[in-house]
N, CA, C and O atoms as CSV, one atom per row, in Angstrom:
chain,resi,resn,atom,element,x,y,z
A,1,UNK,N,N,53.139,7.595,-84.878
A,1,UNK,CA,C,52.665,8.306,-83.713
A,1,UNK,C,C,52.039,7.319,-82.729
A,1,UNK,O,O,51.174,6.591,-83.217
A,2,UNK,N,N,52.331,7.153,-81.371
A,2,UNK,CA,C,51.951,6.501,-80.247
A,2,UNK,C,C,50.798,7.193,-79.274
A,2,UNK,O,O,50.911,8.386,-78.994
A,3,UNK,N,N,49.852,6.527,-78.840
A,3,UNK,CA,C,49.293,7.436,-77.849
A,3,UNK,C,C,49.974,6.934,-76.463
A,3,UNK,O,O,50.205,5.788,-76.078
A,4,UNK,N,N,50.198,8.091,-75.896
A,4,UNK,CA,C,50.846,8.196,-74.361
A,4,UNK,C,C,50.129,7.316,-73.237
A,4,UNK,O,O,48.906,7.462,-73.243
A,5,UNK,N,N,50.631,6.419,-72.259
A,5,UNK,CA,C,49.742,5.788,-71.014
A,5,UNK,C,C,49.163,6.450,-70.440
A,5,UNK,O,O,48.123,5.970,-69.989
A,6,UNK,N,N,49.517,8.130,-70.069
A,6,UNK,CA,C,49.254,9.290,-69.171
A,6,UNK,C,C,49.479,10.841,-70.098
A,6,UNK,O,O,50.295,11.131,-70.973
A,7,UNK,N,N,48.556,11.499,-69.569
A,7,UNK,CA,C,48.524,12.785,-69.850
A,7,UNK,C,C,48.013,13.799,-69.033
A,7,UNK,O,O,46.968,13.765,-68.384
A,8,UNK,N,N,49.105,15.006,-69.142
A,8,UNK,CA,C,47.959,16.216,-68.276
A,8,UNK,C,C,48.164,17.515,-69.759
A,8,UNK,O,O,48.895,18.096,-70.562
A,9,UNK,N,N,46.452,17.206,-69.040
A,9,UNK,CA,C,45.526,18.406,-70.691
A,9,UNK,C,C,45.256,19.378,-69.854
A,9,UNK,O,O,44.738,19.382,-68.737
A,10,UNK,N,N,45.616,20.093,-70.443
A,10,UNK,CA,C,45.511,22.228,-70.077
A,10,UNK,C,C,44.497,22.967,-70.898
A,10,UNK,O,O,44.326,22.572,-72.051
A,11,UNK,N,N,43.896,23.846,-70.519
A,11,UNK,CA,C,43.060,24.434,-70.987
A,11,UNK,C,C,42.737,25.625,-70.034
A,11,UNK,O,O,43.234,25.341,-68.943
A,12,UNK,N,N,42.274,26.530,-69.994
A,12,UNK,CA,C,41.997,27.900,-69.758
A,12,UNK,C,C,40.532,28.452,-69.561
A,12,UNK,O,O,39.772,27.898,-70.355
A,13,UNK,N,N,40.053,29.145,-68.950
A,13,UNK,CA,C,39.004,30.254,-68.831
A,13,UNK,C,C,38.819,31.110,-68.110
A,13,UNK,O,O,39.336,31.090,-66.993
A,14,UNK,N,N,38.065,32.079,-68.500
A,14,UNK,CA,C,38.237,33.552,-67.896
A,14,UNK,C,C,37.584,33.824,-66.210
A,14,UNK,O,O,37.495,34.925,-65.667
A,15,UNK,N,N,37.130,32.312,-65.536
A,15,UNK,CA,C,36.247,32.474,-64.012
A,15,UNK,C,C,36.944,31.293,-63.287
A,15,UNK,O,O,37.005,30.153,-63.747
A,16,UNK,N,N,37.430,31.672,-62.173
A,16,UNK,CA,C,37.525,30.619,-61.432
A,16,UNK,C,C,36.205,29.594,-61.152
A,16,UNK,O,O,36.501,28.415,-60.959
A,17,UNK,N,N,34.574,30.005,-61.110
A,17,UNK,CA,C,33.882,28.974,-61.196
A,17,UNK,C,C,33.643,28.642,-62.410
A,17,UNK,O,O,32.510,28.164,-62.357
A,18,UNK,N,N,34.088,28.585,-63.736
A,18,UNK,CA,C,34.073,28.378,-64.676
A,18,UNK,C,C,35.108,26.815,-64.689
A,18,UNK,O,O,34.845,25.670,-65.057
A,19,UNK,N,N,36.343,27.444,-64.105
A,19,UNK,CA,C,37.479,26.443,-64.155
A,19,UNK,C,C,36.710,25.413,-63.251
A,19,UNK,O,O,36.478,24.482,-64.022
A,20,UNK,N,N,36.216,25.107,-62.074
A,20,UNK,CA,C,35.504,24.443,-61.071
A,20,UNK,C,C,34.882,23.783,-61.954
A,20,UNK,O,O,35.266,22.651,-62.248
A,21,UNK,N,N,33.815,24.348,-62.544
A,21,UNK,CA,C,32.528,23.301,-63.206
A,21,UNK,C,C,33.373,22.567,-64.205
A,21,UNK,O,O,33.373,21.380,-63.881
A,22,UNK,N,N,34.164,22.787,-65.388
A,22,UNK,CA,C,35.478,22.287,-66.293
A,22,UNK,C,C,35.668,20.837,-65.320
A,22,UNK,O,O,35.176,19.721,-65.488
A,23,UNK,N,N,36.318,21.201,-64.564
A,23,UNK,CA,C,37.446,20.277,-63.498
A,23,UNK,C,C,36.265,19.239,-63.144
A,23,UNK,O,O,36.433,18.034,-63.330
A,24,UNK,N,N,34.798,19.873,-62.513
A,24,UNK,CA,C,33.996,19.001,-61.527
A,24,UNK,C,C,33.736,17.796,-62.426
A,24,UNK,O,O,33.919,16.583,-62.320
A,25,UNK,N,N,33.156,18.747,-63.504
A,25,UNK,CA,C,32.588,17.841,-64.548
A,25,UNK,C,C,33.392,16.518,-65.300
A,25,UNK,O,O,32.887,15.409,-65.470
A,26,UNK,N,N,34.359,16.807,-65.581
A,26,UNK,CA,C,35.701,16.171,-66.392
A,26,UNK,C,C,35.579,14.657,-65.236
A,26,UNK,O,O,35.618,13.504,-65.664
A,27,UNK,N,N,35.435,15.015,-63.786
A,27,UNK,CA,C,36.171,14.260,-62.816
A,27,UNK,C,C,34.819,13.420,-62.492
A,27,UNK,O,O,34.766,12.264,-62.071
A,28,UNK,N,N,33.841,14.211,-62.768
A,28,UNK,CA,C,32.671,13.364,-62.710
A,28,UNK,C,C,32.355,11.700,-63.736
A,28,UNK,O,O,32.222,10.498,-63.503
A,29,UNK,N,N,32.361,12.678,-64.970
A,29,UNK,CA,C,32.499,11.575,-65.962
A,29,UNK,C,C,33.649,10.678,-66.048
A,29,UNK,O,O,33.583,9.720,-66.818
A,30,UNK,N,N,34.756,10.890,-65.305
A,30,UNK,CA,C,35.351,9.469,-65.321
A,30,UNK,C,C,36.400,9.962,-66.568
A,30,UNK,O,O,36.830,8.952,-67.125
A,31,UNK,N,N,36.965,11.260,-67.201
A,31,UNK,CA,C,37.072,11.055,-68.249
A,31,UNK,C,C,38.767,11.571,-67.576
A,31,UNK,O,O,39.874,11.389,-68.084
A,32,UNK,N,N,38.391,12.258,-66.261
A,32,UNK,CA,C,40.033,12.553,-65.816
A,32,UNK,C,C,39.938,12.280,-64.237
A,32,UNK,O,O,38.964,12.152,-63.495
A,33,UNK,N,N,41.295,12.240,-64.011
A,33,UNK,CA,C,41.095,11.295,-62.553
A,33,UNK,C,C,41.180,12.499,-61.781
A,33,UNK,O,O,40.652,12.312,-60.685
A,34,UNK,N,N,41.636,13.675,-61.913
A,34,UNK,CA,C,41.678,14.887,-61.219
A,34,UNK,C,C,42.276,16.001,-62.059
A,34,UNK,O,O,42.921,16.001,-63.107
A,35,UNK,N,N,41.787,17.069,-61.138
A,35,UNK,CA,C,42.231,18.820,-61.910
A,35,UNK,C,C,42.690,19.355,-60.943
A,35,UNK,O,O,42.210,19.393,-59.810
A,36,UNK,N,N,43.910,19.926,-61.430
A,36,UNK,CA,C,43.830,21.226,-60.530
A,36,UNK,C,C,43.693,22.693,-61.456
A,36,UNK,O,O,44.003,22.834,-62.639
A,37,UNK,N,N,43.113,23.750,-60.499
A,37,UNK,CA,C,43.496,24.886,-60.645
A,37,UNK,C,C,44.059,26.264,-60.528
A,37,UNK,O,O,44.138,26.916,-59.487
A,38,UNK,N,N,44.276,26.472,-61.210
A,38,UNK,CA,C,45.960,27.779,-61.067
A,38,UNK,C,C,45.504,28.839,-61.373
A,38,UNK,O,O,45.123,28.761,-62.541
A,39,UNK,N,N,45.242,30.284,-60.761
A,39,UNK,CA,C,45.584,31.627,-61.419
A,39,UNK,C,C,44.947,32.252,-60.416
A,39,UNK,O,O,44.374,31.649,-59.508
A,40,UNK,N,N,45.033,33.920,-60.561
A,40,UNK,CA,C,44.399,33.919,-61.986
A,40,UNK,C,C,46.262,34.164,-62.497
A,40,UNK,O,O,47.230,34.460,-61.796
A,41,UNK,N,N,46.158,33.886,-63.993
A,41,UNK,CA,C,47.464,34.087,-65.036
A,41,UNK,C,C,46.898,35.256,-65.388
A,41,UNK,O,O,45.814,35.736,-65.059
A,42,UNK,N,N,48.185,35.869,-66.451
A,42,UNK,CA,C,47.989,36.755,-67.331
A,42,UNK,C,C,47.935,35.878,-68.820
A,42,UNK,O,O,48.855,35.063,-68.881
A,43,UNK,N,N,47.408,35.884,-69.527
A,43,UNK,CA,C,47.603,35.686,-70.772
A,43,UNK,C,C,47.798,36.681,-71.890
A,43,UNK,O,O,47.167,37.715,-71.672
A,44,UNK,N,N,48.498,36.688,-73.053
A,44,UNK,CA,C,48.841,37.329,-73.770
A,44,UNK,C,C,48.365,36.997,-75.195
A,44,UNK,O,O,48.930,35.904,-75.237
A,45,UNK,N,N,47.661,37.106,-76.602
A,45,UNK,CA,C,47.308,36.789,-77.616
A,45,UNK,C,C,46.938,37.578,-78.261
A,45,UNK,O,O,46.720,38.703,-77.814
A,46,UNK,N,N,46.685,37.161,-79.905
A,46,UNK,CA,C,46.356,38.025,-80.841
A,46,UNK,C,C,45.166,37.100,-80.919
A,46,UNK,O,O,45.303,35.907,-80.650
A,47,UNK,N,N,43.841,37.682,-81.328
A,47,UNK,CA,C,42.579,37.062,-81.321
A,47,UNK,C,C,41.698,37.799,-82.514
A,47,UNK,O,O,41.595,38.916,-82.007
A,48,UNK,N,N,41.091,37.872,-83.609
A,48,UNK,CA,C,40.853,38.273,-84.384
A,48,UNK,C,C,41.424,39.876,-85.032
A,48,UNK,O,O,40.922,40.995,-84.930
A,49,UNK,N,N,42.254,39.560,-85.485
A,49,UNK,CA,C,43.837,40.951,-85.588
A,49,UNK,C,C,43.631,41.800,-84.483
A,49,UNK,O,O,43.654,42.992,-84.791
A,50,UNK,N,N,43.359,41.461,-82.817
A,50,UNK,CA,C,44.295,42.608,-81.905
A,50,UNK,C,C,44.578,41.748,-81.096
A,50,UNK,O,O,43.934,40.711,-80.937
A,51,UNK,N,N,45.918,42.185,-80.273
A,51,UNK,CA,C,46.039,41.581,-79.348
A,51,UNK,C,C,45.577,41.774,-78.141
A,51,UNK,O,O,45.416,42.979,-77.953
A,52,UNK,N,N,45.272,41.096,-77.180
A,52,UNK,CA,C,44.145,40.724,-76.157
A,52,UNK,C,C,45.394,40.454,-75.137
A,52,UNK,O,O,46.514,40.022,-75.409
A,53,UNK,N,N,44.878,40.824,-73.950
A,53,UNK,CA,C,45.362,40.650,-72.604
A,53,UNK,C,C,44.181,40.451,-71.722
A,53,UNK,O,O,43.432,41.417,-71.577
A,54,UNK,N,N,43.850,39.106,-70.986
A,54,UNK,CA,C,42.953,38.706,-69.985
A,54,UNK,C,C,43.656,37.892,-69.230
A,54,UNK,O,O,44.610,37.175,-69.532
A,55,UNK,N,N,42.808,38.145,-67.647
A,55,UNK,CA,C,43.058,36.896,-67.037
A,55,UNK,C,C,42.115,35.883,-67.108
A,55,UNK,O,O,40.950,35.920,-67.505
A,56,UNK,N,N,43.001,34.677,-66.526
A,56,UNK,CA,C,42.581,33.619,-66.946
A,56,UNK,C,C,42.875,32.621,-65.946
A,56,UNK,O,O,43.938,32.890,-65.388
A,57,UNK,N,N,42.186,31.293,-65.398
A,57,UNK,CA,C,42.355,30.295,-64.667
A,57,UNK,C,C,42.654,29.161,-65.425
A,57,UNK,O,O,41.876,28.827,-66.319
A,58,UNK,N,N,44.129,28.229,-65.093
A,58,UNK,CA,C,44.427,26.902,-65.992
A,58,UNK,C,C,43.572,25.648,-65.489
A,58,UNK,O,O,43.461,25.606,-64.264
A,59,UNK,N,N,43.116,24.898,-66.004
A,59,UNK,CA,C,42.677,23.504,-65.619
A,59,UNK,C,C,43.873,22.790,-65.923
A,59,UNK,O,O,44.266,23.079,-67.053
A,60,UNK,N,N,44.574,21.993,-65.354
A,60,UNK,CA,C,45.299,20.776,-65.987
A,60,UNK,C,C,44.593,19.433,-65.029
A,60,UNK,O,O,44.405,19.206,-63.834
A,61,UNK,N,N,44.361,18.775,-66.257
A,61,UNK,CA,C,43.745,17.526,-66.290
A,61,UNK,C,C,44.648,16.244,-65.817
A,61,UNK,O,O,45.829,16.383,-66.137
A,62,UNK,N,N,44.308,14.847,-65.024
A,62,UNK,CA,C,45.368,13.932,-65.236
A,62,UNK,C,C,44.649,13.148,-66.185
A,62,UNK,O,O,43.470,13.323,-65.877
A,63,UNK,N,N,44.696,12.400,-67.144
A,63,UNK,CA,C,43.854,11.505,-67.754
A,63,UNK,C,C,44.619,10.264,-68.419
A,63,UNK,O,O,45.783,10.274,-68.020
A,64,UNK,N,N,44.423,9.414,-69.116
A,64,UNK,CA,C,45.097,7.905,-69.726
A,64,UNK,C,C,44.728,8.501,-71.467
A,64,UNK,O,O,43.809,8.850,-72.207
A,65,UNK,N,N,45.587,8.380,-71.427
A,65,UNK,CA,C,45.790,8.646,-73.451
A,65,UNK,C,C,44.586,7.547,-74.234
A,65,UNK,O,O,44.409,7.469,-75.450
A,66,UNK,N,N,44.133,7.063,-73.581
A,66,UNK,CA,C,43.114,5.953,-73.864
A,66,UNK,C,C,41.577,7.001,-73.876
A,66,UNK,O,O,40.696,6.946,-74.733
A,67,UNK,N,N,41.608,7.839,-72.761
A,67,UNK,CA,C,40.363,8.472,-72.420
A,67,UNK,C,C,40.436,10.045,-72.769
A,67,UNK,O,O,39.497,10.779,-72.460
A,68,UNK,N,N,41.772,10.617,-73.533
A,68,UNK,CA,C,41.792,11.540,-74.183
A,68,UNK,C,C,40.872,12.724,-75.290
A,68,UNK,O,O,40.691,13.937,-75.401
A,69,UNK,N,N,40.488,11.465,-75.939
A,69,UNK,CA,C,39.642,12.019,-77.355
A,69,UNK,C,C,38.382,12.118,-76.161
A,69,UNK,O,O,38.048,13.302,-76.200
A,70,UNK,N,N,37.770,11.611,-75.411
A,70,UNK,CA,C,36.576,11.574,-74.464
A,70,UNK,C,C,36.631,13.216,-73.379
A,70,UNK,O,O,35.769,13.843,-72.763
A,71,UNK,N,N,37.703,13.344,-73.538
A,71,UNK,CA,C,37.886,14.679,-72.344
A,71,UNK,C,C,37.807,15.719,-73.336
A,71,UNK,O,O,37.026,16.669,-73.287
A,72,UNK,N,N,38.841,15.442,-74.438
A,72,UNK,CA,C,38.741,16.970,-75.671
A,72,UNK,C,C,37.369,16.927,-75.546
A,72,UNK,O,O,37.110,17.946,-74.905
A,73,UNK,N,N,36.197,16.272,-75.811
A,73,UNK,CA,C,34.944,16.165,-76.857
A,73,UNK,C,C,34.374,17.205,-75.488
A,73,UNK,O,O,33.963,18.339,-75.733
A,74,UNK,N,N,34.405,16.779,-74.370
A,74,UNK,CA,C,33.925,16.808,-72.676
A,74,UNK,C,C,34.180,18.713,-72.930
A,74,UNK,O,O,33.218,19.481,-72.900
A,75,UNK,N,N,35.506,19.156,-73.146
A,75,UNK,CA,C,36.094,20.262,-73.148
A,75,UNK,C,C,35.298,20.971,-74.220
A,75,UNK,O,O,34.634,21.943,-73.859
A,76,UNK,N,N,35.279,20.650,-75.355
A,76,UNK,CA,C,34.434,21.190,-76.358
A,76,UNK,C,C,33.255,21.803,-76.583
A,76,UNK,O,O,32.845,22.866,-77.050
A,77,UNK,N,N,32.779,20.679,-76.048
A,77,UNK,CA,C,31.066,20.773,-75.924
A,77,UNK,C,C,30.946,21.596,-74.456
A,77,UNK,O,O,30.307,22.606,-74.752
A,78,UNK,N,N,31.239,21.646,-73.087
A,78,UNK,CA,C,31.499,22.152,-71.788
A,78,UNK,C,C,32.266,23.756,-71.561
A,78,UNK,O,O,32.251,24.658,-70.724
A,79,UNK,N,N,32.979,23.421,-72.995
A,79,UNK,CA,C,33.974,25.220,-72.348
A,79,UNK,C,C,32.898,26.129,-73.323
A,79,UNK,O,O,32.120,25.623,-74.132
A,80,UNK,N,N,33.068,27.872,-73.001
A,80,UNK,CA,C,32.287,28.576,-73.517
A,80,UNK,C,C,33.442,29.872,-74.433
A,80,UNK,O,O,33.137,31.031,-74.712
A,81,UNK,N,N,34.409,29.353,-74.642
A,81,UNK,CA,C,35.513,29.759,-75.774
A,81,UNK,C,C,35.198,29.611,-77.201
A,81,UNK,O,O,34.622,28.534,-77.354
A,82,UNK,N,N,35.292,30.051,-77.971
A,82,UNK,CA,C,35.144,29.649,-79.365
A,82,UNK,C,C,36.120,28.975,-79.766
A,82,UNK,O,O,36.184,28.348,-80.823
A,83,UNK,N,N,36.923,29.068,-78.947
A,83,UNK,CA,C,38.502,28.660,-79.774
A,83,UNK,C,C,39.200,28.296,-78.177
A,83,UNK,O,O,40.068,28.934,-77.582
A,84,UNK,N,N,38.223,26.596,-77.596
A,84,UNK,CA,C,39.395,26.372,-76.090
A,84,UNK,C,C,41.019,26.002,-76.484
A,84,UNK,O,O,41.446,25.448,-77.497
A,85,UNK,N,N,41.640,26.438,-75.480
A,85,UNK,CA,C,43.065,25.945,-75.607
A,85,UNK,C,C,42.702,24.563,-74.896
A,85,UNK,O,O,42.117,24.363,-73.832
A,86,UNK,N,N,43.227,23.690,-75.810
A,86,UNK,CA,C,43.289,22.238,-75.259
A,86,UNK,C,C,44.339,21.491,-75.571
A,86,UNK,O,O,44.316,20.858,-76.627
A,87,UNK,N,N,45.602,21.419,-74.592
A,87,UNK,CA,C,47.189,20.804,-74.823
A,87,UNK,C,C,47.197,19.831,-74.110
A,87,UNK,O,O,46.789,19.791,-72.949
A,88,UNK,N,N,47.835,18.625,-74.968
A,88,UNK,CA,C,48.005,17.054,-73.892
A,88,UNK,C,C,49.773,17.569,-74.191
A,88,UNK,O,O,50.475,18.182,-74.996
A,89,UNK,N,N,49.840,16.621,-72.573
A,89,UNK,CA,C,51.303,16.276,-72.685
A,89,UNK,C,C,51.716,15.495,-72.264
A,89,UNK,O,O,51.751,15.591,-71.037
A,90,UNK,N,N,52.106,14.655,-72.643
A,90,UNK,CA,C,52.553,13.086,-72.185
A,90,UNK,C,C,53.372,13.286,-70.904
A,90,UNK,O,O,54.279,14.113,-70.813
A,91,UNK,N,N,52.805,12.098,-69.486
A,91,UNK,CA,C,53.615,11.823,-68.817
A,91,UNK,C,C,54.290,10.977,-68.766
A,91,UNK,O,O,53.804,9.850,-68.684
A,92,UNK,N,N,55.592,11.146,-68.792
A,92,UNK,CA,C,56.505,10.064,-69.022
A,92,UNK,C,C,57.227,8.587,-67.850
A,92,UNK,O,O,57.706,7.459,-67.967
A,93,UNK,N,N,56.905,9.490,-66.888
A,93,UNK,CA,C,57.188,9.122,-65.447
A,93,UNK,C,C,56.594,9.246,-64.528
A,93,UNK,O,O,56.297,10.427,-64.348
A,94,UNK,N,N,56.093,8.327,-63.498
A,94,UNK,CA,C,55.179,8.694,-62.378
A,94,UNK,C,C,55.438,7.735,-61.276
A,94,UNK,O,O,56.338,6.908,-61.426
A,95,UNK,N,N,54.797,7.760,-60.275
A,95,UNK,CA,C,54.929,6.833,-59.137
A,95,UNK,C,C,53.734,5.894,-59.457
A,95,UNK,O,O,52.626,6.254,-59.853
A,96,UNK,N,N,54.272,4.271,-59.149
A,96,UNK,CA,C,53.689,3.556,-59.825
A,96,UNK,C,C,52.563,3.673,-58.988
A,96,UNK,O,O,51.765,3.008,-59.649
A,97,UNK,N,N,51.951,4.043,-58.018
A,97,UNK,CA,C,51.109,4.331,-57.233
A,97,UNK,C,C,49.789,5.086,-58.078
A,97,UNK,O,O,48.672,4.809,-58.515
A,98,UNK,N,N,50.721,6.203,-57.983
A,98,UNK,CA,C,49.895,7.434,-58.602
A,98,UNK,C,C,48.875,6.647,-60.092
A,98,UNK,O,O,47.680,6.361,-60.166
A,99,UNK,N,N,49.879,6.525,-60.980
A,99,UNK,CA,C,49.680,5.483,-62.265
A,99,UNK,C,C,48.374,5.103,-62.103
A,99,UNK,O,O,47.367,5.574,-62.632
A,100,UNK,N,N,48.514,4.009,-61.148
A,100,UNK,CA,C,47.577,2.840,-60.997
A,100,UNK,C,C,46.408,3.480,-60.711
A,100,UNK,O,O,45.359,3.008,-61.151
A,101,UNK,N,N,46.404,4.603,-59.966
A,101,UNK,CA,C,44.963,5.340,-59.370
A,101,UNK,C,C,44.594,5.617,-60.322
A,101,UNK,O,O,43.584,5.087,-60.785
A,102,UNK,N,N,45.392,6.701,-61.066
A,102,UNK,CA,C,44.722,7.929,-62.469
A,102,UNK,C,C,44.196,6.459,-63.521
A,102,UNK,O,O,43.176,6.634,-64.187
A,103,UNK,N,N,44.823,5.246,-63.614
A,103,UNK,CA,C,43.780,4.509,-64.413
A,103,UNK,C,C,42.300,4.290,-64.112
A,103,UNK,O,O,41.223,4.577,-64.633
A,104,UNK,N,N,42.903,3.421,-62.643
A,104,UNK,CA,C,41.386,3.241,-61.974
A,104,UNK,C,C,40.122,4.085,-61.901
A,104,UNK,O,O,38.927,3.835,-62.059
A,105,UNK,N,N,40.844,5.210,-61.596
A,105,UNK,CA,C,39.505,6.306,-61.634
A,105,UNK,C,C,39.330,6.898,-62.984
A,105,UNK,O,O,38.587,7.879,-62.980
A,106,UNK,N,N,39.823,6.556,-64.150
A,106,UNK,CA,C,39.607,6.925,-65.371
A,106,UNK,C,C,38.470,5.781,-66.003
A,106,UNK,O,O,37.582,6.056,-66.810
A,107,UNK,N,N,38.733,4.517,-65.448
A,107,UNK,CA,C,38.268,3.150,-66.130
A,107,UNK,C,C,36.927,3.182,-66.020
A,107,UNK,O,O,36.354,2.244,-66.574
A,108,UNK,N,N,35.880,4.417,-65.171
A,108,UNK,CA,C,34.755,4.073,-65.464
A,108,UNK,C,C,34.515,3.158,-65.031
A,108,UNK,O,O,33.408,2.656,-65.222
């Protein structure tokens, strides 16, 4: 298993200023170079045997697979879920531009 140069991490909550403070914070600490946010979504799940329908606002994160485990911990301790959705997904391709920024502003 490899860790990725780039990643965008997803995660979820039920307030658009919820998603804001997520995003502000993340971008503060240096741990992601930017967020955006999306919704509201519908989400669909089974959550302690029923299934649940809420809306919900996405965060996706840009971050360096280097500063990953630092954003989960950020997400963890910061979201108010018992159970955050937190998905990396490797970027495979980017403009070498872009690249170079999402490091810089990750590098702290």
């Amino acid at each position: 298993m490899t860790v990725a140069d780039w990643l965008t991490v997803l995660t979820t909550t039920d307030a658009p200023e919820k998603a804001e403070a997520l995003a502000r914070g993340a971008v503060a600490a240096r741990v992601a170079a930017c967020a955006q946010i999306s919704g509201p979504v519908v989400s669909v799940y089974r959550w302690k045997g029923e299934i649940e329908t809420a809306s919900e606002w996405q965060v996706s994160f840009k971050t360096t697979g280097t500063r990953y485990a630092e954003l989960e911990t950020y997400l963890r301790r910061e979201h108010d879920y018992e159970t955050p959705e937190i998905i990396a997904t490797p970027v495979d391709r980017g403009s070498r531009e872009y690249l170079e920024w999402l490091e810089r502003e990750t590098a702290g």
